[in-house]
N, C-alpha and C positions, 0 to 999 in steps of 0.2 A: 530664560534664566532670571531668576530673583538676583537686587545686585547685593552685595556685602554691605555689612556694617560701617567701614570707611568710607566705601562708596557714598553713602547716606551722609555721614558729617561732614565730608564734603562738600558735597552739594550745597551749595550756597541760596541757591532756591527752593532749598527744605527747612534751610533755618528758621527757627521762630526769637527775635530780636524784639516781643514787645517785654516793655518792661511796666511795672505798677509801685511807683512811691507811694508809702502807707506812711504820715506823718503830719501832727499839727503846725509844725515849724516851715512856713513857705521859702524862705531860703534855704531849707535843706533839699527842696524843690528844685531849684535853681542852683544849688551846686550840682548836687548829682547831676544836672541836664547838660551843666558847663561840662562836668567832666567826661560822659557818654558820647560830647560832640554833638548832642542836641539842642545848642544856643544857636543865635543868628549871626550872622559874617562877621560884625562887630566885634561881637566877643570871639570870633576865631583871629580878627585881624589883630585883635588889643593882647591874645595868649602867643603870637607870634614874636610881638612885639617886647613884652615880657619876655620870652624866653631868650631872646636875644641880649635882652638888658642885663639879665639875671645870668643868663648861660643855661638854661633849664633848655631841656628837651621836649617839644610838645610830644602829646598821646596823637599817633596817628589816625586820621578816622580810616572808619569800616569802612570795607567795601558794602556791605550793607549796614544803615544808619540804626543804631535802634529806636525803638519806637516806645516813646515812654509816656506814661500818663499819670496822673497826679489822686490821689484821694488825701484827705484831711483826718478822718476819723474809720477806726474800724469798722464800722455799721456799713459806711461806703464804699469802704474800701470789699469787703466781701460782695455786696451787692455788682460792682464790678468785676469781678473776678467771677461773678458767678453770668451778667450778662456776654460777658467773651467766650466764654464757651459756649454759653446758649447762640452765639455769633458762629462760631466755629473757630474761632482768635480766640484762643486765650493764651494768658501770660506765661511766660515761660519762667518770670522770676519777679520775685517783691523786695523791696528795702521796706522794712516795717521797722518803725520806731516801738520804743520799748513801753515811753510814757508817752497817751495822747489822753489828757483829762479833756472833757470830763466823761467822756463815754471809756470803751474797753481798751484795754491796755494789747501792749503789741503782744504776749502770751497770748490770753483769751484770743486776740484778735483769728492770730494766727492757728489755732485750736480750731475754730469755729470754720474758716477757711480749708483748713486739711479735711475735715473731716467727709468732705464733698467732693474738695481738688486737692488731693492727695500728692498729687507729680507736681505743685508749682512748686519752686525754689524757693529758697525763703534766707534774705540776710538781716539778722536782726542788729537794728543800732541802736547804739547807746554807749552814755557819757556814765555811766553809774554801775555800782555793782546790784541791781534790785534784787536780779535772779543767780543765783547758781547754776553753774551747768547741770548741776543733779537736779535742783527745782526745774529747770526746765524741759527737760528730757521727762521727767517724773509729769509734769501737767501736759506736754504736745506727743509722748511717746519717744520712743528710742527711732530717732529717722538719722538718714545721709544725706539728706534735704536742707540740713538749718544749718547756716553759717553765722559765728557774732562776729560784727566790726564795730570796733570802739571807737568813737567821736575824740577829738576832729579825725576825719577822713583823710587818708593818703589816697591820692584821685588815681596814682598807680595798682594802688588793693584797688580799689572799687571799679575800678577800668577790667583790671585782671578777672574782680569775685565774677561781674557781669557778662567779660566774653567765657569766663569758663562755667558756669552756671546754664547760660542760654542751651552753650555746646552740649551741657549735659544734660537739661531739659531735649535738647533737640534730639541728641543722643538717646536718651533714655525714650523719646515719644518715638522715634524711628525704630529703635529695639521693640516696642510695643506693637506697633506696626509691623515690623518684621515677624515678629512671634506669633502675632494674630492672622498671618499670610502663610505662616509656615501651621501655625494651627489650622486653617483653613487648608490648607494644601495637604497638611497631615489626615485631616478627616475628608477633604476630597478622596485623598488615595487611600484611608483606611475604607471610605466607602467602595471605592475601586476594589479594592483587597477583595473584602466584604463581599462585594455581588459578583466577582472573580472566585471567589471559593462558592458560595452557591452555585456559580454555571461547573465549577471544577464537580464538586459534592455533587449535582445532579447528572453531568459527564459520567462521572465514576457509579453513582448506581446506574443509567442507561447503560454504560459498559458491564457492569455487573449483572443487569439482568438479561446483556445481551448476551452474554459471558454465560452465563446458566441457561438461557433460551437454545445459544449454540450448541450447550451441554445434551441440552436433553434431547435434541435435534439428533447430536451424534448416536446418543443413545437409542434413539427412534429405529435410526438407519440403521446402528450394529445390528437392534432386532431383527430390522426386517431384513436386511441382508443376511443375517445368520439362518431366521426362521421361513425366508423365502421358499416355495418348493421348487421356485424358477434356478437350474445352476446358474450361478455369478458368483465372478471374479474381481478383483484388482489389480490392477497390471499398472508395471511403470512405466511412463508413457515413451520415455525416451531408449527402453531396453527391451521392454515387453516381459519382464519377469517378473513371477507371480506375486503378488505383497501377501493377498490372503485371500480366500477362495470358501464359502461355504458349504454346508454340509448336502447340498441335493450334487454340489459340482465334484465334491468326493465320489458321491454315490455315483454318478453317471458315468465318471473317468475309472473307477475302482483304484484309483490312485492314494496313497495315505496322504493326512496334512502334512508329516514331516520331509514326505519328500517332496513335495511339491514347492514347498516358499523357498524363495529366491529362483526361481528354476523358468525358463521358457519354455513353450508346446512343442518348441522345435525340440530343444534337451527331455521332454516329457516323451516325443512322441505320440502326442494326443491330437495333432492335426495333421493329418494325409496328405490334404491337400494345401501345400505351402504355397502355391501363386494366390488362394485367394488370402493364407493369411497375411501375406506381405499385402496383399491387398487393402485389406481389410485394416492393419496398422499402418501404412500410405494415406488412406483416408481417413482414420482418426487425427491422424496427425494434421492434415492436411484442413480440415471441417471441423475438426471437434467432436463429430459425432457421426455415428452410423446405425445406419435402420435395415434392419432385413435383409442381409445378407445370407446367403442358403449355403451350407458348407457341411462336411461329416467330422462328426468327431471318433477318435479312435480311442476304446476302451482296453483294459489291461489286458482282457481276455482273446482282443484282436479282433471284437464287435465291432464295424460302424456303425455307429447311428447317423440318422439325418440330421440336421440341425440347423434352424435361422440363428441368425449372431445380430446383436444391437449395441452399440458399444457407446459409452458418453464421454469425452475425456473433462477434468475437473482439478480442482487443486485440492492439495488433503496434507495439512502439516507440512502447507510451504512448499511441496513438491509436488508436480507435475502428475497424474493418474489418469487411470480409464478405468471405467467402473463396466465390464464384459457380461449382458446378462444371454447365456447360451438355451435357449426353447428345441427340446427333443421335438421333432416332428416324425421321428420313425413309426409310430404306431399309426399317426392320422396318414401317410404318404401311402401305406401298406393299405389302410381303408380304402383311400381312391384309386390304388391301383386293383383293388376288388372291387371296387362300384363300377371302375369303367368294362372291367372283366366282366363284371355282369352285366351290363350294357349292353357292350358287345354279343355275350352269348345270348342274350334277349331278343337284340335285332335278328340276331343269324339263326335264333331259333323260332322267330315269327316267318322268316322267309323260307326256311326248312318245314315249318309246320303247313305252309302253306301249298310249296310242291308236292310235300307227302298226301299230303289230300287229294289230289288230283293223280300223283303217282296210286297209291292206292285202289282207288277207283278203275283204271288201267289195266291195275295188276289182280284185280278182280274176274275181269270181262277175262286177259286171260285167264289165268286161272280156272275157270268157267267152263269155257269153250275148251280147253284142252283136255281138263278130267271130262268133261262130256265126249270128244273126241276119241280118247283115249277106253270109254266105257264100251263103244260102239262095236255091233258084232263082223266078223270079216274083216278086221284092219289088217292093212298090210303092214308087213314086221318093218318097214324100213319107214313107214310112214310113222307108227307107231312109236319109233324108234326116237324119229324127228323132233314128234310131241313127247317123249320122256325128257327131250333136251330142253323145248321148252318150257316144260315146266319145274323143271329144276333152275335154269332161268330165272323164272316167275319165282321160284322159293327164294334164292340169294339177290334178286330182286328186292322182295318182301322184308329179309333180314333187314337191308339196307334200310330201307326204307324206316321201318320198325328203330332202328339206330338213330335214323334223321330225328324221329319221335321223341323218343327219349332224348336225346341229344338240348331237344328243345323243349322238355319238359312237355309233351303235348299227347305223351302215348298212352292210353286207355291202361290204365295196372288195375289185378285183381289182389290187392294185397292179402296177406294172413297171414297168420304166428307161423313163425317159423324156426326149427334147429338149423343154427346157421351149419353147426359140424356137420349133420347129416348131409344137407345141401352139396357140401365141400365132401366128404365123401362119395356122394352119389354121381362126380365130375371128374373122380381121381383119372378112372382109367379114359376118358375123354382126355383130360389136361395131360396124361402120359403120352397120348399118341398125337397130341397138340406139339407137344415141346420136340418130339423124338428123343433118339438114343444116347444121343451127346451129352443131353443135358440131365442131371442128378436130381429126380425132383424129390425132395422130405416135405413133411407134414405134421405138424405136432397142434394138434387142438388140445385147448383146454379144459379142463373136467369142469363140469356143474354149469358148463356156461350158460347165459339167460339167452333168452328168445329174441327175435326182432320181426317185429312186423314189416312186411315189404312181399312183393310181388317177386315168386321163385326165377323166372324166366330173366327179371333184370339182373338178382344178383347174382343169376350165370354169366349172363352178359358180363357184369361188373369184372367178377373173376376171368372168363374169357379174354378181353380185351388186355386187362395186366398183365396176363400166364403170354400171350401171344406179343405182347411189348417187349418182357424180358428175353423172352427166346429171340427176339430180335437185336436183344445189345449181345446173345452169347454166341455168335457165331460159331465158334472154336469153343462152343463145349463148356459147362458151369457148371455153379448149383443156384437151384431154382428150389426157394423156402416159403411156403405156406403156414401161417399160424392161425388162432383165435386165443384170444385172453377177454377177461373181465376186467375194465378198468373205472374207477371213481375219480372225475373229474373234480380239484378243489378251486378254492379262487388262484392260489399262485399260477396254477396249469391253466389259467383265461389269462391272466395277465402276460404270459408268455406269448400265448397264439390267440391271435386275434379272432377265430371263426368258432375256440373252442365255447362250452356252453358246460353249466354245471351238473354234477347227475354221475348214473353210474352208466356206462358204454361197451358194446360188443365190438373189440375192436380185429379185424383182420388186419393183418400183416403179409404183404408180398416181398420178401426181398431177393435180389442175385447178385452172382458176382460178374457181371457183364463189364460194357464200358464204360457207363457211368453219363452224368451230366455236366456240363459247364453249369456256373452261375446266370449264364447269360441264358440258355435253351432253359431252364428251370422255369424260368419266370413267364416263358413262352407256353410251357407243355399243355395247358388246358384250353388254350385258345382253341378255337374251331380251325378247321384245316393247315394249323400248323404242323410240317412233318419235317422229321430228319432222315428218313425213309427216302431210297430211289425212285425215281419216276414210276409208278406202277405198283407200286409194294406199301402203298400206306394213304388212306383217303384224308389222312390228319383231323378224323371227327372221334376216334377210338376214346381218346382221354378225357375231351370236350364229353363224349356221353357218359364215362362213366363219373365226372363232375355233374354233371346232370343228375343222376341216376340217387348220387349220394347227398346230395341237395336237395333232390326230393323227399328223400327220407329224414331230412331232418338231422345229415351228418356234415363231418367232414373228413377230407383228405389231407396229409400230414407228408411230405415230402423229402427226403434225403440225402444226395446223391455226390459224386465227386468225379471226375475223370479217372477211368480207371480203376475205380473201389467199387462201382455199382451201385445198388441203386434201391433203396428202402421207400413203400408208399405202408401207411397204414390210415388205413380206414375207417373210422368212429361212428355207428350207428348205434341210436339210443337203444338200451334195453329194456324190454316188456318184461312183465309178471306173470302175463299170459301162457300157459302149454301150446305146444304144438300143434295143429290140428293135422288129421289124417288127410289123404288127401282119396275122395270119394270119385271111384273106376265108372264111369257111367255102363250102361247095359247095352251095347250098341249089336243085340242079335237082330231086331229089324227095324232099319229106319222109313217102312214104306209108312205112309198115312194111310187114311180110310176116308178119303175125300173129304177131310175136311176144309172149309172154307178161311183162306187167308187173304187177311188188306195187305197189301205190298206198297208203300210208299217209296218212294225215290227220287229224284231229281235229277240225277243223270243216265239218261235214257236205254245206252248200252249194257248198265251194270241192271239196269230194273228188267230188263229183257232177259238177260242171263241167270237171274236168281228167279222169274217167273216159269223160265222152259226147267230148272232146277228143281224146282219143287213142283210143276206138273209132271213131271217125270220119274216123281217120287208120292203119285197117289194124290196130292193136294188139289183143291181148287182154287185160284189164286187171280184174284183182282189190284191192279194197279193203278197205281195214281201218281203223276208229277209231283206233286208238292202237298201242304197240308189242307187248303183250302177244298181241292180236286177230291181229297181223301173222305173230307165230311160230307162231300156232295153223294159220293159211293154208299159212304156210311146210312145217309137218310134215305139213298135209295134205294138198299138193300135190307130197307129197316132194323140195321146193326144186326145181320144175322152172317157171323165173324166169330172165327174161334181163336185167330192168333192175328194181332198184329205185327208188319216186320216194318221199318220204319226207320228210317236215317234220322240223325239225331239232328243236326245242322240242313237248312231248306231253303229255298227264296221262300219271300210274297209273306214274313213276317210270321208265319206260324211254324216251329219250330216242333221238333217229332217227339220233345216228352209234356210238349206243353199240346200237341194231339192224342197223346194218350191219357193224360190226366181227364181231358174232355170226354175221351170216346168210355174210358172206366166209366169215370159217372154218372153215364147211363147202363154202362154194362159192367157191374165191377170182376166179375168171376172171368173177364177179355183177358187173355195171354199177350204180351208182349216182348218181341225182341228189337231191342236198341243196336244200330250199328251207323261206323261212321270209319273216316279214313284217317280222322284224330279229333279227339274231344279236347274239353276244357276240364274244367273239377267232376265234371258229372260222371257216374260209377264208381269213384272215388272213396277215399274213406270220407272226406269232407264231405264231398255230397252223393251219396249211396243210391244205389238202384229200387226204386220203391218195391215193394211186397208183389209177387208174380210177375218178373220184368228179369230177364237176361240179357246180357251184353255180345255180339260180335263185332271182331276188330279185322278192318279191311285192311289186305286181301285177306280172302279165306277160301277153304277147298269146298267143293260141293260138299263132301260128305260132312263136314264138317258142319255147314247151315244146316241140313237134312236133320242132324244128332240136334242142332241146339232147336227145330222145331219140335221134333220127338221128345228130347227129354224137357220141353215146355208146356206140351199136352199131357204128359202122364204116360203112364200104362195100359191105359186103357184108351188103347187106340183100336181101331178099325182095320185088322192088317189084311195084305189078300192070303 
């Protein structure tokens, strides 16, 4: 703290006590000194001594003495006035004489003095009237500086002019001092002020541009939370009700925005499963945040969907929030549950594909042996009888087998155009006596429908395997509905079902009014040996083939069913442009040959044995051979004199039976080929086609049957006996 103004004249070690006599008269010297108390002990003992005599009062001295100095003439008298200050002492006050000839008078003196040292004190003596108080004010200026004392001196005035003069030089220098500390303090702190409103000023725009940075920051966010396609929400962190939700989380919930805000999922109804929502806001709460959590949401319509939840909790205007971004994962969950579906039928249709080829082969050899048995003359009827059972056997054998095929995508098809109506007609009175008497079977096909390319024998199957499912949920008697329509697949009907594809479709419709399905058996029905069927009453591959069947064509199956309501499949096979083709009766009045020469290729020894006594027994001459390599050894040593090859398609020892027929053609192009196998891969197929003069048989098959496909592979012009 600075001290006060009194504080300062007080102080007695701030006083300034020098004094400066300006005068030619050296006893005026020497009074003044007498009277300031500046004479030596003498003259204090001889003024004591005096005052007693007289009764006079002496002037008491200072507690500080002044300190007085003497000049003679102006000239020195400023010259000292003016080295005291170059000292850092200067006077605090002057007795100036009025006349000091022959140099400058006490006016000028004084003039000349102020005009430099403006704060000394100034008492001007004199015995005379020289100047006027207007003359003199008029030639030194108007000051509060200049006092007259008239000669002779009352040493009480001049005691008094001096201590009150010094006080108020001392006064006056300490005010100046004070003023230039509070000036200095003043521009200290207005520089304080000053570089305090610059850091404020610069505060204030960092706050302002952080102020518009936050701005456009929230703006950022409203977009992308508004224009997000991800649904998100805002929720209160401590209620969990909704603050504001965008437009994909409308769309998902079909919930409007007006009823949703302020509102919880619990009051929405939009989350089924309440353990994991409590969960879910337990650990927001708890962490702050949550990452992929997997839960369903419920739509207005009573949809689940799937849905991972990530939630962030945040502050937003002071209050507390969780910003809820919900990710639909029902379409991708539905993908993997069809990848692993197909997986699965992959595996179980390479292991199927694999027994049927050896089952096949089997059911060849019987086969074989039986119609040869069966041809023989003299059979007795009981034996005869035996062998009709086996080989009926051997045929539901075959079916099976042929099912397993298909099932696994593996089965040799001869596809071509086909009326699906016709097809479905040509099965009616089959499928009547399929279902029985109970069940009510209608039929309504559609007029002008297009064609579909596919193999007739599967999409009897197809329809077989349905017609004999439903009559399985009607125990007690139904109706059992047949249709076909034309339908044009757009993008909303892909976006729905995930297998659909765009285009225009022949679609069949089976439905009944049976027992119907759970949600839970739905999900199951195409798997491979899944059954809801009794012990003995369903091999659970039925649905599994005709998923196959429509998969190989390039469709899909469409699902519907309820407990109790029954039970809708509809069927989508792409539609052709194509007409129908007829379907050409071969000539089977005689299938003997006329010796001609056959390669017979085989690999398993029993079925090559049986197709060689087969066709020697039917007029042929027939050479056989294990594998491909055995076959060309025949071939060079017969000098390719051969009119039909027969030749399995699949072989050990790396030469495989169309990669021996392409060899054996190129020497002999006009060579007959039949291709047979117990299941192929693409080849005969539409993707990879039976080359020009080459037929297919598909194992098992009946004699007569190989007999016709050598016959109708030579022509007509055979050699008969």
């Amino acid at each position: 703290m600075h001290a006060t103004l009194t504080e300062h004249a007080a102080s007695v070690a701030e006083r300034n006590q020098r004094i400066l006599i300006i005068d030619d008269n050296t006893s005026i010297h020497e009074d003044v000194r007498k009277i300031l108390g500046v004479g030596s002990s003498e003259d204090a003992a001889h003024d004591e001594e005096a005052a007693a005599l007289f009764g006079v009062e002496v002037a008491q001295q200072n507690d500080v003495p002044f300190e007085v100095d003497s000049a003679y003439q102006g000239e020195e008298g400023l010259d000292m006035v003016r080295r005291a200050a170059e000292e850092g002492r200067p006077y605090a006050m002057a007795f100036v004489d009025v006349r000091m000839p022959p140099g400058w008078d006490g006016i000028e003196t004084i003039s000349k003095i102020w005009r430099k040292y403006s704060d000394l004190q100034v008492v001007i003596c004199t015995a005379y009237s020289d100047y006027s108080w207007e003359d003199m004010i008029r030639q030194v200026g108007k000051t509060d500086s200049l006092v007259i004392l008239k000669k002779p001196f009352d040493n009480v005035e001049v005691l008094q002019l001096a201590h009150t003069l010094t006080q108020k030089w001392t006064l006056s220098n300490q005010l100046r001092c004070h003023l230039k500390s509070l000036d200095e303090m003043v521009a200290t702190r207005t520089q304080e002020l000053q570089s305090a409103n610059t850091r404020l000023r610069r505060e204030m725009d960092e706050r302002a541009q952080a102020d518009l940075e936050l701005h456009r920051s929230e703006e950022r966010f409203a977009k992308a939370f508004k224009a997000s396609p991800i649904p998100m929400a805002i929720q209160d962190l401590a209620t969990a009700r909704f603050i504001d939700v965008n437009d994909a989380f409308l769309s998902i919930t079909g919930v409007r925005r007006a009823e949703i805000t302020n509102r919880t999922p619990a009051e929405l109804q939009i989350c089924p499963n309440t353990e994991v929502q409590r969960e879910l806001w337990l650990r927001l709460q708890r962490d702050g945040s949550v990452r992929s959590l997997e839960t369903q949401l419920r739509t207005t319509t009573g949809e689940l969907r799937e849905c991972i939840v990530s939630a962030e909790a945040f502050e937003l205007g002071g209050k507390a929030v969780a910003l809820v971004a919900t990710l639909d994962v029902s379409e991708q969950r539905n993908l993997e549950r069809q990848l692993r579906h197909a997986q699965k039928l992959e595996a179980v249709g390479q292991f199927a594909s694999g027994v049927a080829h050896d089952f096949n082969n089997m059911l060849t050899v019987i086969q074989g042996y039986t119609s040869l048995s069966l041809a023989a003359a003299g059979l007795d009827a009981d034996v005869a009888n035996s062998l009709q059972q086996v080989a009926l056997a051997a045929e539901r054998a075959a079916a099976l087998t042929r099912q397993l095929l298909t099932f696994s995508r593996k089965q040799m098809v001869q596809p071509r155009v086909l009326d699906l109506n016709e097809t479905l007609r040509n099965l009616h009175d089959m499928l009547s006596r399929v279902i029985g008497e109970h069940i009510e079977l209608g039929c309504e096909f559609g007029e002008k429908l297009p064609t579909i390319f596919a193999d007739e024998s599967n999409i009897e199957q197809v329809v077989m395997n349905l017609v004999v499912n439903a009559r399985d949920a009607m125990p007690h008697g139904g109706r059992l509905a047949i249709s076909t329509e034309t339908v044009t697949i757009d993008p909303a009907y892909v976006r729905r079902h995930a297998e659909a594809r765009l285009g225009n479709f022949v679609c069949l419709t089976i439905s009944d009014t049976g027992c119907g399905m759970s949600p839970e058996t739905l999900s199951h029905i195409f798997e491979p040996f899944f059954t809801t069927k009794d012990v003995g009453k369903g091999t659970g591959i039925g649905l599994a083939t005709v998923y196959g069947i429509v998969s190989q064509l390039d469709g899909w199956i469409e699902v519907k069913s309820q407990i109790e309501e029954g039970t809708i499949l509809r069927i989508l096979l792409p539609a052709s442009e194509d007409q129908a083709e007829p379907v050409a009766v071969p000539d089977i009045d005689d299938l003997y040959g006329g010796g001609e020469r056959i390669l017979l290729v085989e690999d398993e020894r029993t079925v090559r044995e049986i197709i060689a006594a087969i066709l020697r027994d039917h007029g042929y001459e027939v050479w056989g051979a294990a594998d491909g390599p055995a076959a060309l050894g025949l071939w060079q040593e017969r000098g390719g004199e051969f009119d039909v090859l027969v030749t399995d398609i699949v072989m050990p020892n790396g030469l495989k039976g169309n990669v021996l027929a392409e060899r054996l053609q190129a020497e002999k192009a006009h060579l007959k080929v039949i291709f047979s196998s117990g299941y192929s891969s693409n080849f005969g197929t539409g993707s990879t086609p039976l080359p020009d003069g080459c037929s297919f048989l598909a194992k098992p098959y009946k004699p007569e049957v190989l007999v016709r496909a050598v016959r109708d592979c030579l022509g007509n012009g055979s050699l008969n006996n």
